[in-house]
Backbone bond lengths (Angstrom), bond angles and torsions (degrees), N, CA, C in turn:
res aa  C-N    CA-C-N  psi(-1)  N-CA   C-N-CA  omega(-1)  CA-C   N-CA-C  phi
1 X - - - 1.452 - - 1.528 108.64 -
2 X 1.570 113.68 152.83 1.316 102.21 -169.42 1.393 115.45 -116.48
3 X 1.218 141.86 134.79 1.557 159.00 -135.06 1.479 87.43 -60.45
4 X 1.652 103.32 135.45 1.628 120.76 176.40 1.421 112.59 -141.15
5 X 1.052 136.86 130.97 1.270 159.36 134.22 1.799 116.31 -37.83
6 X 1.488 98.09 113.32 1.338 118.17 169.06 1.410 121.23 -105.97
7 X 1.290 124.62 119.29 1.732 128.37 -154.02 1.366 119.14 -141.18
8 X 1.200 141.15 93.86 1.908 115.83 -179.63 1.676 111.47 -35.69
9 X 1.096 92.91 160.83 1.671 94.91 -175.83 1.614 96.86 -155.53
10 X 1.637 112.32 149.33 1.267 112.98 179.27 1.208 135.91 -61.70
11 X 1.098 142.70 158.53 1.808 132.37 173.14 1.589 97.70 -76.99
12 X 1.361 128.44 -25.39 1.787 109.11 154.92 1.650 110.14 -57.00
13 X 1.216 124.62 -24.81 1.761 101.29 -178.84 0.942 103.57 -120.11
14 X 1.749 140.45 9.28 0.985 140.10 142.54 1.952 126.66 -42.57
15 X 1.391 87.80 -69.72 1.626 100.51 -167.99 1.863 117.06 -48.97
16 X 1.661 119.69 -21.99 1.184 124.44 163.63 1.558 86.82 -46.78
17 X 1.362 113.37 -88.96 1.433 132.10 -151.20 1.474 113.64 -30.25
18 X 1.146 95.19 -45.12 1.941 101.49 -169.97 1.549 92.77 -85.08
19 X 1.035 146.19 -19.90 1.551 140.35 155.48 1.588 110.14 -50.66
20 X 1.351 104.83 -72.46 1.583 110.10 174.24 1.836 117.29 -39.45
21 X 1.128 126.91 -50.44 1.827 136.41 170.82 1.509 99.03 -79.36
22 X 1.402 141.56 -24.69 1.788 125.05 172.41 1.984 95.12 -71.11
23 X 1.581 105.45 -44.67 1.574 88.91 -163.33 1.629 108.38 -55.62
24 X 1.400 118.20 -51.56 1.377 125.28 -157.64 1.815 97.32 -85.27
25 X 1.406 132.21 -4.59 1.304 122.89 -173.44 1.646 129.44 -38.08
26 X 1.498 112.03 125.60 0.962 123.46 156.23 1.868 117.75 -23.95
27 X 1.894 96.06 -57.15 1.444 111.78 -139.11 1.699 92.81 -80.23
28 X 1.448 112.14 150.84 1.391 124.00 174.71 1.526 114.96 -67.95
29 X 0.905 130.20 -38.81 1.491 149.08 -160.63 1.987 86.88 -84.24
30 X 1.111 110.73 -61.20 1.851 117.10 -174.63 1.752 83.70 -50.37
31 X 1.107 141.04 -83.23 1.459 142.30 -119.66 1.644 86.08 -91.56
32 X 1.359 141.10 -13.05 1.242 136.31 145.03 1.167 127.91 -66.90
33 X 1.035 115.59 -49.75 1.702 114.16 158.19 1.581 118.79 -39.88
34 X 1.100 111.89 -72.45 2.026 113.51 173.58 0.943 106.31 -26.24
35 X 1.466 111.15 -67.83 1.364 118.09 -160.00 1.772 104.54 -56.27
36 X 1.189 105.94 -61.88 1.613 98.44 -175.57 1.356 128.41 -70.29
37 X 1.484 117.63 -8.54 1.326 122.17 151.44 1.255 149.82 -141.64
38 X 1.450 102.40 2.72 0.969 130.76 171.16 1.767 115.35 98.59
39 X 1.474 106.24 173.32 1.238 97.83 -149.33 1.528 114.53 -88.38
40 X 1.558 103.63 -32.86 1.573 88.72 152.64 1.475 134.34 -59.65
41 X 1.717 113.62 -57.15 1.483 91.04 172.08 1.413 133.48 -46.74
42 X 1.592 126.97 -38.30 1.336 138.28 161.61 1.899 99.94 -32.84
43 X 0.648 145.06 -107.44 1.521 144.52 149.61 1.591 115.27 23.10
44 X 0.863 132.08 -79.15 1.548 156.62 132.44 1.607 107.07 -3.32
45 X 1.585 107.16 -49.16 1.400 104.59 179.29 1.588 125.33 -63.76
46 X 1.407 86.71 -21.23 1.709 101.57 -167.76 1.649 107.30 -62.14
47 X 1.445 106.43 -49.48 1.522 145.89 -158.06 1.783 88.17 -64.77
48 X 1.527 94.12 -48.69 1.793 108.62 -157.33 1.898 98.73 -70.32
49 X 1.384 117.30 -45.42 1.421 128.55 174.39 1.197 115.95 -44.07
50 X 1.467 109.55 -54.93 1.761 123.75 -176.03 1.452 124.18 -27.13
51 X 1.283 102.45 -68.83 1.658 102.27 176.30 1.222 146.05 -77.46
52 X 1.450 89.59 1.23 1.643 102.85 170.06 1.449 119.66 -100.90
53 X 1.661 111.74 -13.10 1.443 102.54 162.56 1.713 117.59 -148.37
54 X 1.533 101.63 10.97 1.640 106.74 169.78 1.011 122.50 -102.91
55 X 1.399 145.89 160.96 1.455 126.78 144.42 1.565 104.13 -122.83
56 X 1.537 113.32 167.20 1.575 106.04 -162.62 1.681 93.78 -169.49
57 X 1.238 99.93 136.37 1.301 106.82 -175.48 1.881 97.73 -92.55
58 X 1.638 106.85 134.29 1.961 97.88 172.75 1.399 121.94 -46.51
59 X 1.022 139.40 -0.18 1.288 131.88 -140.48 1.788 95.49 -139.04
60 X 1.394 106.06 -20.68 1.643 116.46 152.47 1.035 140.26 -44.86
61 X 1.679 112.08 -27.71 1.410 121.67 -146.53 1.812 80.24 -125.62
62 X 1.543 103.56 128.52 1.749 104.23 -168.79 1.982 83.82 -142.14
63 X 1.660 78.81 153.72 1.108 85.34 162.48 1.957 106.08 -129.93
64 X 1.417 121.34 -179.30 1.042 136.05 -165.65 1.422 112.11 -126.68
65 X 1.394 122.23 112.26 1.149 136.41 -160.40 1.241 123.36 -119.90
66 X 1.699 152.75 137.22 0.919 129.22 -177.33 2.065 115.50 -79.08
67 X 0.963 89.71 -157.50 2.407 83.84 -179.94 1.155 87.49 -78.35
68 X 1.672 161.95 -67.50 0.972 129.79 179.82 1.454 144.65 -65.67
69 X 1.076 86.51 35.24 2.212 99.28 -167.76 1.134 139.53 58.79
70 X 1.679 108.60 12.00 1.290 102.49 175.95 1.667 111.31 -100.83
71 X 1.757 90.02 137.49 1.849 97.94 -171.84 1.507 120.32 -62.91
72 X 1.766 97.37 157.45 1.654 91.19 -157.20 1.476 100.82 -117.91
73 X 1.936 99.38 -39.19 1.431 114.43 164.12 1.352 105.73 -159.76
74 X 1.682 122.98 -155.86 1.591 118.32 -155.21 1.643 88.89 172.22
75 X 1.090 103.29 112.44 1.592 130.32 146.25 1.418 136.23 -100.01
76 X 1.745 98.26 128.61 1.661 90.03 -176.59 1.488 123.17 -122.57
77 X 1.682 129.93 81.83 1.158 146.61 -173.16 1.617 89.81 -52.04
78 X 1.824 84.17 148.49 1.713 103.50 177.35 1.485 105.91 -159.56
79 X 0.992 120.72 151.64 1.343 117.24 177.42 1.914 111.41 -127.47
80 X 1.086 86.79 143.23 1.867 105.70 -173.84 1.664 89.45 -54.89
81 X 1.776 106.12 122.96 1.641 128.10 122.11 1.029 133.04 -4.56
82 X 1.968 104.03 -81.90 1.465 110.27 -175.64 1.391 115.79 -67.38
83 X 1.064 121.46 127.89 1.378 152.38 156.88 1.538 93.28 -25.58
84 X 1.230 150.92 -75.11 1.367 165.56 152.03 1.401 104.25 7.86
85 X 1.169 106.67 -54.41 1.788 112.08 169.91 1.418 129.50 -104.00
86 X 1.215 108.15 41.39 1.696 134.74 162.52 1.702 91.49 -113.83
87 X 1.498 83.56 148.94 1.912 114.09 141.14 1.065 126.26 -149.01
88 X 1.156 117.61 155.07 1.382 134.68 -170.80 1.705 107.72 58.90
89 X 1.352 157.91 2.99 1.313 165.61 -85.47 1.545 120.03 16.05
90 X 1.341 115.77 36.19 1.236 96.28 -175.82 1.184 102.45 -140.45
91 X 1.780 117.00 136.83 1.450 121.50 -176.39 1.386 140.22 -57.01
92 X 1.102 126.80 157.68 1.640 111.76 174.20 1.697 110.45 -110.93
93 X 0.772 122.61 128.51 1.558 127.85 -148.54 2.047 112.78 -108.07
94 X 0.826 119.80 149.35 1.907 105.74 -163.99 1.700 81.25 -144.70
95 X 1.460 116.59 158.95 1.461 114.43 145.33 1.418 116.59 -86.94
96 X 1.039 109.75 145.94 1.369 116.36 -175.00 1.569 113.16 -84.18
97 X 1.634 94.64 -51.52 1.597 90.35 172.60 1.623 110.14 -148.84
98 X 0.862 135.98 142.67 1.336 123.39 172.18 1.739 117.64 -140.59
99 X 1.333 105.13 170.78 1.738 94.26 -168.29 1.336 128.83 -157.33
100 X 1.328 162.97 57.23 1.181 155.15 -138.96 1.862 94.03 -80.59
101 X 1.349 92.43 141.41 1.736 104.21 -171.24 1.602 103.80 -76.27
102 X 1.281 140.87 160.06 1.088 134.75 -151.91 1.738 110.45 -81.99
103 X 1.335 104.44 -44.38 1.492 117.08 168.30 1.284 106.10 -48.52
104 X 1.266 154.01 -43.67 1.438 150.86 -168.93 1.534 117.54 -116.32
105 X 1.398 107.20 41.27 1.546 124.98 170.97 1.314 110.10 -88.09
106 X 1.288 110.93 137.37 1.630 126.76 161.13 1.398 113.16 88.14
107 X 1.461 111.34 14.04 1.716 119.79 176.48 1.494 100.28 -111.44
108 X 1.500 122.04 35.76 1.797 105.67 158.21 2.038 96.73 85.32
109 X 1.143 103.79 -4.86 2.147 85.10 -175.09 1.472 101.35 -69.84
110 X 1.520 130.24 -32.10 1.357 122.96 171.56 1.109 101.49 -40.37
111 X 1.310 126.62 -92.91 1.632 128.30 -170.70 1.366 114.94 -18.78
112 X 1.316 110.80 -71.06 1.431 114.43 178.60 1.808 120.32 -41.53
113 X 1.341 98.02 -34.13 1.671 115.81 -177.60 1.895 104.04 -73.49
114 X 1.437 107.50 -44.49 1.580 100.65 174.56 1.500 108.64 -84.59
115 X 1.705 133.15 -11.51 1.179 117.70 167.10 1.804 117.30 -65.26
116 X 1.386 115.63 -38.13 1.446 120.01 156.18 1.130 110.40 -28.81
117 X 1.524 101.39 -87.10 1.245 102.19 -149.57 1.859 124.15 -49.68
118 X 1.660 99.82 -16.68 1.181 112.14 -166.59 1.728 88.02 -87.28
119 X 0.889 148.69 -20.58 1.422 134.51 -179.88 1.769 104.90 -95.43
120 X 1.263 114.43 -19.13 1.940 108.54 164.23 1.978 92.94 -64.13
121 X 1.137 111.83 -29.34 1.660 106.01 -136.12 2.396 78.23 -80.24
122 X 1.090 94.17 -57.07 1.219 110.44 169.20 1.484 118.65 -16.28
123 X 1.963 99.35 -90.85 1.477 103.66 173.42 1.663 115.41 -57.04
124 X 1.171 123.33 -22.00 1.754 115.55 165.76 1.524 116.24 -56.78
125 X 1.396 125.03 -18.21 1.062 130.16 -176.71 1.821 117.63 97.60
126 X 0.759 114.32 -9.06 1.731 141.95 -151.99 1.943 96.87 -42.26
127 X 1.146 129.79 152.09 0.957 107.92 -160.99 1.846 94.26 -116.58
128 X 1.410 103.09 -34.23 1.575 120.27 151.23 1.578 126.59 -119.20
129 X 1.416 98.09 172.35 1.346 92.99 -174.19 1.795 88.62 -156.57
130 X 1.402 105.95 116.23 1.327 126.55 -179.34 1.701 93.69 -105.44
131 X 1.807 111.13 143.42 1.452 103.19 151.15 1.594 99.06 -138.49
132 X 1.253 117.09 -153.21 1.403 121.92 175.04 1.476 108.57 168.71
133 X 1.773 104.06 159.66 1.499 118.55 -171.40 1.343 113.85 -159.39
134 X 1.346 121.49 175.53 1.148 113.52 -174.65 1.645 125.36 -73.69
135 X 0.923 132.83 117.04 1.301 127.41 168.90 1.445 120.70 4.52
136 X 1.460 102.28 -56.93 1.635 113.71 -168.63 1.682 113.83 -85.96
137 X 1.028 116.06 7.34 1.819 138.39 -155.36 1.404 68.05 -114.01
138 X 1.137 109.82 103.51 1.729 135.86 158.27 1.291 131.22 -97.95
139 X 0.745 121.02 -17.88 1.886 137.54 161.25 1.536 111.65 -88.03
140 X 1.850 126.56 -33.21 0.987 107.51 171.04 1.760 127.95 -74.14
141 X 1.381 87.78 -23.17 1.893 104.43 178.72 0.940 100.41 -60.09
142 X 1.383 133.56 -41.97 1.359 123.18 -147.35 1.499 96.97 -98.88
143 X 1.411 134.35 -31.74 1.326 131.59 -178.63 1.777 100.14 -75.56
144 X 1.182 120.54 -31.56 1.591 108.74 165.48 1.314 109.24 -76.86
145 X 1.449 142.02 4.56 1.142 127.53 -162.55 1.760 90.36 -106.38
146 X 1.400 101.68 -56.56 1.483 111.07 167.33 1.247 128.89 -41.08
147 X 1.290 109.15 -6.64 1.852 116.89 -166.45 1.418 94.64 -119.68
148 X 1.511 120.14 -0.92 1.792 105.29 164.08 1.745 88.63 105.92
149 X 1.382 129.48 -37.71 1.240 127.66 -172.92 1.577 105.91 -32.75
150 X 1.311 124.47 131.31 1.676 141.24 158.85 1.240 118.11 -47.24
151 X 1.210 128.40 105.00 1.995 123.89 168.13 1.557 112.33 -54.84
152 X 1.010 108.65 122.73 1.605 104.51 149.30 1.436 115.33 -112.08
153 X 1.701 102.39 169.38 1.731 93.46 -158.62 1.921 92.85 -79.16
154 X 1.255 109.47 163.22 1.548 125.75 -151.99 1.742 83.97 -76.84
155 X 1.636 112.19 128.14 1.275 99.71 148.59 1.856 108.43 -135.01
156 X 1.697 119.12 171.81 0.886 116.60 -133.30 1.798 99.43 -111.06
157 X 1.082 143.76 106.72 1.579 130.05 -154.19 1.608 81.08 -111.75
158 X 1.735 100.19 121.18 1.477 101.45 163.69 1.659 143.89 -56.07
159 X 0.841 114.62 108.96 1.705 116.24 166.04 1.040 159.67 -11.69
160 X 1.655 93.25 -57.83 1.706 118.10 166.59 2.067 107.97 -100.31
């Protein structure tokens, strides 16, 4: 694999990116979204979810770049609000969204994208760190599987 750069990056040069990985998505839940509202609002939703049950420091949200700066993918660690999913004071942290761009699929940037996120989740203090994907999102299982992440048995959160 060839040397990449991990960087925060703004939600102005973010939101291309997560457009570009919702159109071509793996994930079942992403390619339902488009469809039912299209691909900007799908996008928008992410943004719209956030404050009612994440919190996230700017400097969390990185993207992955090659030595000349062009992006490869982009993960965005967040950690749970409710109080309910802390212990002891310390948060439990999920990605919210993450994405390798379609051109640079299947060369390992997932991995690299959940090794991030697992060292934001880290220095936050986080005491867990739950994520999840679609069943059929086969590259993401396997890059959480590769990263030590725990299986649980698959269950199915409705759509509509």
């Amino acid at each position: 694999m060839r040397k990449i750069v991990v960087k925060p990056i703004s939600d102005e040069r973010l939101r291309p990116l997560i457009a570009a990985v919702m159109a071509t998505s793996m994930d079942e839940s992403d390619r339902f979204n488009v469809l039912r509202i299209g691909l900007e609002a799908a996008v928008q939703e992410i943004y719209d979810l956030l404050p009612q049950h994440f919190g996230r420091q700017p400097e969390w949200w990185r993207v992955a770049a090659d030595v000349d700066g062009n992006p490869l993918g982009f993960v965005l660690p967040v950690t749970f609000k409710e109080e309910r999913h802390w212990k002891d004071g310390k948060p439990q942290g999920t990605i919210c969204y993450m994405g390798v761009l379609p051109a640079f699929r299947g060369r390992g940037f997932g991995l690299e994208l959940v090794h991030e996120a697992t060292r934001v989740f880290t220095a936050a203090g986080c005491w867990r760190v739950l994520c999840d994907t679609g069943t059929d999102n086969i590259p993401m299982i396997n890059a959480f599987r590769k990263a030590g992440y725990m299986e649980r048995t698959p269950w199915q959160r409705p759509l509509a």
